[in-house]
GUNU-425808 format. One record per residue (C-alpha): x, y, z; residue number from 1; residue in one letter. Coordinates in Angstrom, 3 decimals, padded with zeros to 6 digits, always signed. Layout:
N
<semi><u>X</u><v>Y</v><w>Z</w><pos>NUM</pos><code>A</code></semi>
...
END
This chain:
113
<semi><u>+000.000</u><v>+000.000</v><w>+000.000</w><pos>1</pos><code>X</code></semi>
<semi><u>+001.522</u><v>+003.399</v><w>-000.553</w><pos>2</pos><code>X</code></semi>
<semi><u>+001.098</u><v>+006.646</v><w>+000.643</w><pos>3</pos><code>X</code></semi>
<semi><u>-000.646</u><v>+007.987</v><w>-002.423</w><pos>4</pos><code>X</code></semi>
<semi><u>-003.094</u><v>+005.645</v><w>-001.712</w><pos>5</pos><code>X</code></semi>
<semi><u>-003.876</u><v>+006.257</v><w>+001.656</w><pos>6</pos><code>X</code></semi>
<semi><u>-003.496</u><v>+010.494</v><w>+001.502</w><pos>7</pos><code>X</code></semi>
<semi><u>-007.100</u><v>+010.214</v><w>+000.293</w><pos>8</pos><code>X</code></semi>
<semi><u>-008.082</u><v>+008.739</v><w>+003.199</w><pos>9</pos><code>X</code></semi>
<semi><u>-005.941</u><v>+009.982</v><w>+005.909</w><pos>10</pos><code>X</code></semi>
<semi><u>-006.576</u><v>+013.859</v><w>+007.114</w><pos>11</pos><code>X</code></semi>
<semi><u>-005.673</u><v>+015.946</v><w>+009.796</w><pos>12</pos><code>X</code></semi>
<semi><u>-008.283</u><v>+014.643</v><w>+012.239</w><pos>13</pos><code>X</code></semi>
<semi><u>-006.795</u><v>+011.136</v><w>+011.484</w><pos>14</pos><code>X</code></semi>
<semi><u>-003.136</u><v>+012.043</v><w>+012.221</w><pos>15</pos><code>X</code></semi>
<semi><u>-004.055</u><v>+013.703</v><w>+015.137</w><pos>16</pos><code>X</code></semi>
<semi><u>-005.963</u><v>+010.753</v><w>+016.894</w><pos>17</pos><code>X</code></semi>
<semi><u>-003.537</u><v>+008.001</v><w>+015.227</w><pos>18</pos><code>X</code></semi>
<semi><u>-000.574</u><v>+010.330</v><w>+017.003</w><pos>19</pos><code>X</code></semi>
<semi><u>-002.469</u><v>+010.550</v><w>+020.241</w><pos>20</pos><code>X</code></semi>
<semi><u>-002.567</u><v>+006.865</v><w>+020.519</w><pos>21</pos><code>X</code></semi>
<semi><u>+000.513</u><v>+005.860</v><w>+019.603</w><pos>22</pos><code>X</code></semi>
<semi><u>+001.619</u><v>+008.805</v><w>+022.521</w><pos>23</pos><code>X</code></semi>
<semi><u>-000.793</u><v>+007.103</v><w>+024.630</w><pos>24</pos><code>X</code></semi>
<semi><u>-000.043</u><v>+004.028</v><w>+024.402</w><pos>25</pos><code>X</code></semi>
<semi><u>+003.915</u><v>+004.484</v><w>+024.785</w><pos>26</pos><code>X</code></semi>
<semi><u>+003.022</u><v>+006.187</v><w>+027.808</w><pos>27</pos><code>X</code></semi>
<semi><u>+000.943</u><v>+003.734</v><w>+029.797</w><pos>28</pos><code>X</code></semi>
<semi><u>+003.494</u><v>+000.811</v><w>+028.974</w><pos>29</pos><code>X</code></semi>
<semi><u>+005.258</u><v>-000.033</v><w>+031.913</w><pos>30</pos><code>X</code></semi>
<semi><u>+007.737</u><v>-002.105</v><w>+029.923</w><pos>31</pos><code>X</code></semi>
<semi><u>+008.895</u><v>+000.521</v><w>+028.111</w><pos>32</pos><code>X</code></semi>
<semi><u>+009.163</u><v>+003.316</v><w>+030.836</w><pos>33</pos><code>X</code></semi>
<semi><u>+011.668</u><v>+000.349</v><w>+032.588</w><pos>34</pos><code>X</code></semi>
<semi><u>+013.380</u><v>-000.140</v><w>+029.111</w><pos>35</pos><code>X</code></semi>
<semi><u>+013.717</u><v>+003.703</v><w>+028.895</w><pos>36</pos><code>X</code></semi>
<semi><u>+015.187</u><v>+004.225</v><w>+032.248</w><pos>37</pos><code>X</code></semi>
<semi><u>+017.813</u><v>+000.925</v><w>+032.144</w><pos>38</pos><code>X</code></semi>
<semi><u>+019.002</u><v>+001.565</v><w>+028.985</w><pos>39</pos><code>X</code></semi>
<semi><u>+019.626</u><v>+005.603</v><w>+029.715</w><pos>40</pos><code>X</code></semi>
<semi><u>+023.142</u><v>+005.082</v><w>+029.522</w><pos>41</pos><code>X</code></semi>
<semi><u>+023.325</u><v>+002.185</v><w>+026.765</w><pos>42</pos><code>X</code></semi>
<semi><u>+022.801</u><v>+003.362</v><w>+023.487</w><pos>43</pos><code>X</code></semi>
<semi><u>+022.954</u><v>-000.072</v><w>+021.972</w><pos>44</pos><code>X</code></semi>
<semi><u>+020.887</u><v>-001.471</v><w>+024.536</w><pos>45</pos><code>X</code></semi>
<semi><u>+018.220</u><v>+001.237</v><w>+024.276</w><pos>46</pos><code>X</code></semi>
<semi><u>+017.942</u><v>+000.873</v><w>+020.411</w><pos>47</pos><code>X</code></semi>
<semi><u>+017.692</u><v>-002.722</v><w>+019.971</w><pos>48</pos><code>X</code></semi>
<semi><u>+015.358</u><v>-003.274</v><w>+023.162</w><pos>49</pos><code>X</code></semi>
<semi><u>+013.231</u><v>-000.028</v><w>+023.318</w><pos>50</pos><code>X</code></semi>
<semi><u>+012.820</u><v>+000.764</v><w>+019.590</w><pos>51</pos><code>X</code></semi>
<semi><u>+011.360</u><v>-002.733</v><w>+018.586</w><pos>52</pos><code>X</code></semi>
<semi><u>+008.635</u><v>-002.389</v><w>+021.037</w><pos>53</pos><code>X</code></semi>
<semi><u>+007.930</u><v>+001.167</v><w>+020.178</w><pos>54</pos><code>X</code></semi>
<semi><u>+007.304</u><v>+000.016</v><w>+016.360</w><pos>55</pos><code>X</code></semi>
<semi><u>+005.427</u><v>-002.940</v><w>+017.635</w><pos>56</pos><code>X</code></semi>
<semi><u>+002.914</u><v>-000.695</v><w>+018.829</w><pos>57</pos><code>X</code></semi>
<semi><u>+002.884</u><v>+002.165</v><w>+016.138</w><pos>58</pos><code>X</code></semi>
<semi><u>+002.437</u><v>-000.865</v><w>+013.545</w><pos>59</pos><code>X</code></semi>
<semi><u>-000.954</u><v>-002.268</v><w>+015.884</w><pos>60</pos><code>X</code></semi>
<semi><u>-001.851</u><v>+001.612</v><w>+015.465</w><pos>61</pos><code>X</code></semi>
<semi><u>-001.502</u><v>+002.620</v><w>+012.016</w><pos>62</pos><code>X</code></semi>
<semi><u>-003.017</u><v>-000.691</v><w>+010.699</w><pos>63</pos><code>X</code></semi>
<semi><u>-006.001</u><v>+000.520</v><w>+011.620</w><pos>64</pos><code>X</code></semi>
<semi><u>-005.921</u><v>+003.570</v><w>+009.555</w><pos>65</pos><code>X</code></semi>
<semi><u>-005.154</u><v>+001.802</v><w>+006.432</w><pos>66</pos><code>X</code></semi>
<semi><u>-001.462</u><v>+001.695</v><w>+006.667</w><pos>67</pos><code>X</code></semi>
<semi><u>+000.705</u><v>-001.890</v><w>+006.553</w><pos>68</pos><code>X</code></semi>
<semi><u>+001.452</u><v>-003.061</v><w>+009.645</w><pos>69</pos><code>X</code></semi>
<semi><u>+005.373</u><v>-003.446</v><w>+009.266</w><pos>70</pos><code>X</code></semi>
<semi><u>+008.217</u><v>-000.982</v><w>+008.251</w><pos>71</pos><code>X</code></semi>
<semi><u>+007.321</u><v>+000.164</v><w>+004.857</w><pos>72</pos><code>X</code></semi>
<semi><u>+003.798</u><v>+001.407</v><w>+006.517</w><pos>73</pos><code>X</code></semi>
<semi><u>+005.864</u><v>+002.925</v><w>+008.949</w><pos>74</pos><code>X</code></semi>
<semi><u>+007.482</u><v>+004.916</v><w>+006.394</w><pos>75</pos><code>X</code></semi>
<semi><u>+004.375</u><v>+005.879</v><w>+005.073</w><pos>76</pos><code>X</code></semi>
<semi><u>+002.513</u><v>+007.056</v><w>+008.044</w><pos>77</pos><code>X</code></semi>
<semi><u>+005.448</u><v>+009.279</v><w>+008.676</w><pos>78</pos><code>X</code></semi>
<semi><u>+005.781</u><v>+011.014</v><w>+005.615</w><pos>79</pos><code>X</code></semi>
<semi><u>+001.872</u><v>+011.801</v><w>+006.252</w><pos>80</pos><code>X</code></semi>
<semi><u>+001.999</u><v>+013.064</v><w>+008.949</w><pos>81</pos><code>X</code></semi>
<semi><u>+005.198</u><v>+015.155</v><w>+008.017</w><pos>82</pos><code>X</code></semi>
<semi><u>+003.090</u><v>+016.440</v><w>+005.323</w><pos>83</pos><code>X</code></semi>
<semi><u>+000.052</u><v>+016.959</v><w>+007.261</w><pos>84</pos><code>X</code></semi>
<semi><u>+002.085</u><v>+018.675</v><w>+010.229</w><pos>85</pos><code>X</code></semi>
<semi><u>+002.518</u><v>+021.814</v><w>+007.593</w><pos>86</pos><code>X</code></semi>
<semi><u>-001.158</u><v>+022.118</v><w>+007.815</w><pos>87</pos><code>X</code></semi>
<semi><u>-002.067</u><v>+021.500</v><w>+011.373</w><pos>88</pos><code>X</code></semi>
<semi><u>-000.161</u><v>+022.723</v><w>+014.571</w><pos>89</pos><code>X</code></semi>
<semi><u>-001.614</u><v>+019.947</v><w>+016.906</w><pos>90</pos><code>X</code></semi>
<semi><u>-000.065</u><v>+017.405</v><w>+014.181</w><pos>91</pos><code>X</code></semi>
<semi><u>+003.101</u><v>+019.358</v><w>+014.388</w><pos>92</pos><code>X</code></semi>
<semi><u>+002.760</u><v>+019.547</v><w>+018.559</w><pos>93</pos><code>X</code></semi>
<semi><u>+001.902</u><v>+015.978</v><w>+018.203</w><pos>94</pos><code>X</code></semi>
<semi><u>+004.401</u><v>+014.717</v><w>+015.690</w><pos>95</pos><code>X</code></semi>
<semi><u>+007.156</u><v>+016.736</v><w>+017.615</w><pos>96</pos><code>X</code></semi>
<semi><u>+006.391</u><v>+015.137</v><w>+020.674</w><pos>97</pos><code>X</code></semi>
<semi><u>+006.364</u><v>+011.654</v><w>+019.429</w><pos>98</pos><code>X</code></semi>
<semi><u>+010.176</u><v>+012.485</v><w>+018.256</w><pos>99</pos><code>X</code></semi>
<semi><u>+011.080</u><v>+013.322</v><w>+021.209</w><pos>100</pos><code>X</code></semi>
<semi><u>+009.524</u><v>+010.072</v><w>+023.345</w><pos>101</pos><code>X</code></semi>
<semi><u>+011.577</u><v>+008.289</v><w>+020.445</w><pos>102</pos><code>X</code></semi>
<semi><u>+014.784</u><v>+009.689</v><w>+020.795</w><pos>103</pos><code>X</code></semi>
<semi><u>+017.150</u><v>+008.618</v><w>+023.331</w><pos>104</pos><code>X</code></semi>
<semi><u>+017.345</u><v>+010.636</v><w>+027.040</w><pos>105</pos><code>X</code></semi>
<semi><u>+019.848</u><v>+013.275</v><w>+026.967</w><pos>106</pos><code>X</code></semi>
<semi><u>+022.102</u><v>+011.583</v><w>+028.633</w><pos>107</pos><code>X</code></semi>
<semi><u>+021.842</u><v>+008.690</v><w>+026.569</w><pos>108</pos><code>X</code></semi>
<semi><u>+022.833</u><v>+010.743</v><w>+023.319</w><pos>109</pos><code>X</code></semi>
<semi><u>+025.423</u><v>+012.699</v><w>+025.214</w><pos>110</pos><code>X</code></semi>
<semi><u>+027.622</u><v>+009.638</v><w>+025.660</w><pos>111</pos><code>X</code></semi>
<semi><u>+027.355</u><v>+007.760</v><w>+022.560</w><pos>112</pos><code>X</code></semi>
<semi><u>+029.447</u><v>+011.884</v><w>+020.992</w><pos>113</pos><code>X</code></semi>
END
């Protein structure tokens, strides 16, 4: 499935919930708050143990808005909501936000310079 496909179908209002979810659902895992915190000073560690289970659930999520469940949909949903973000602020708050739970702590990425 590719993105031209889907940009018919997937607006603003979609991005926004889809990102909302996937925020929400990051947050109330307690595996991945423990992940987050053991691996704060493992870059490695934190990628291949925290990152997997962060997809896992962004896959489960953007299924249901018409996206493949697996990398390539992945790729897709991003670019969407990168393109919708120029047209929405919450999108933009939203999709900014998700970056940020992505990326490593601070002082994670300080010590892997």
């Amino acid at each position: 499935m590719s993105c031209d496909h889907i940009s018919k179908k997937f607006d603003v209002n979609n991005a926004r919930d889809a990102l909302i979810e996937i925020l929400k659902q990051i947050d109330q895992d307690s595996k991945l708050r423990q992940l987050r915190e053991s691996y704060s000073t493992d870059m490695l560690k934190y990628v291949e143990n925290y990152i997997p289970l962060v997809n896992e659930i962004q896959y489960k999520i953007i299924s249901s808005y018409g996206f493949l469940p697996d990398s390539s949909g992945l790729i897709d949903f991003t670019k969407k909501v990168k393109e919708l973000s120029s047209q929405d602020d919450l999108v933009a708050n939203l999709f900014d936000n998700f970056k940020n739970v992505l990326m490593p702590p601070l002082n994670l990425r300080t010590k892997c310079i």
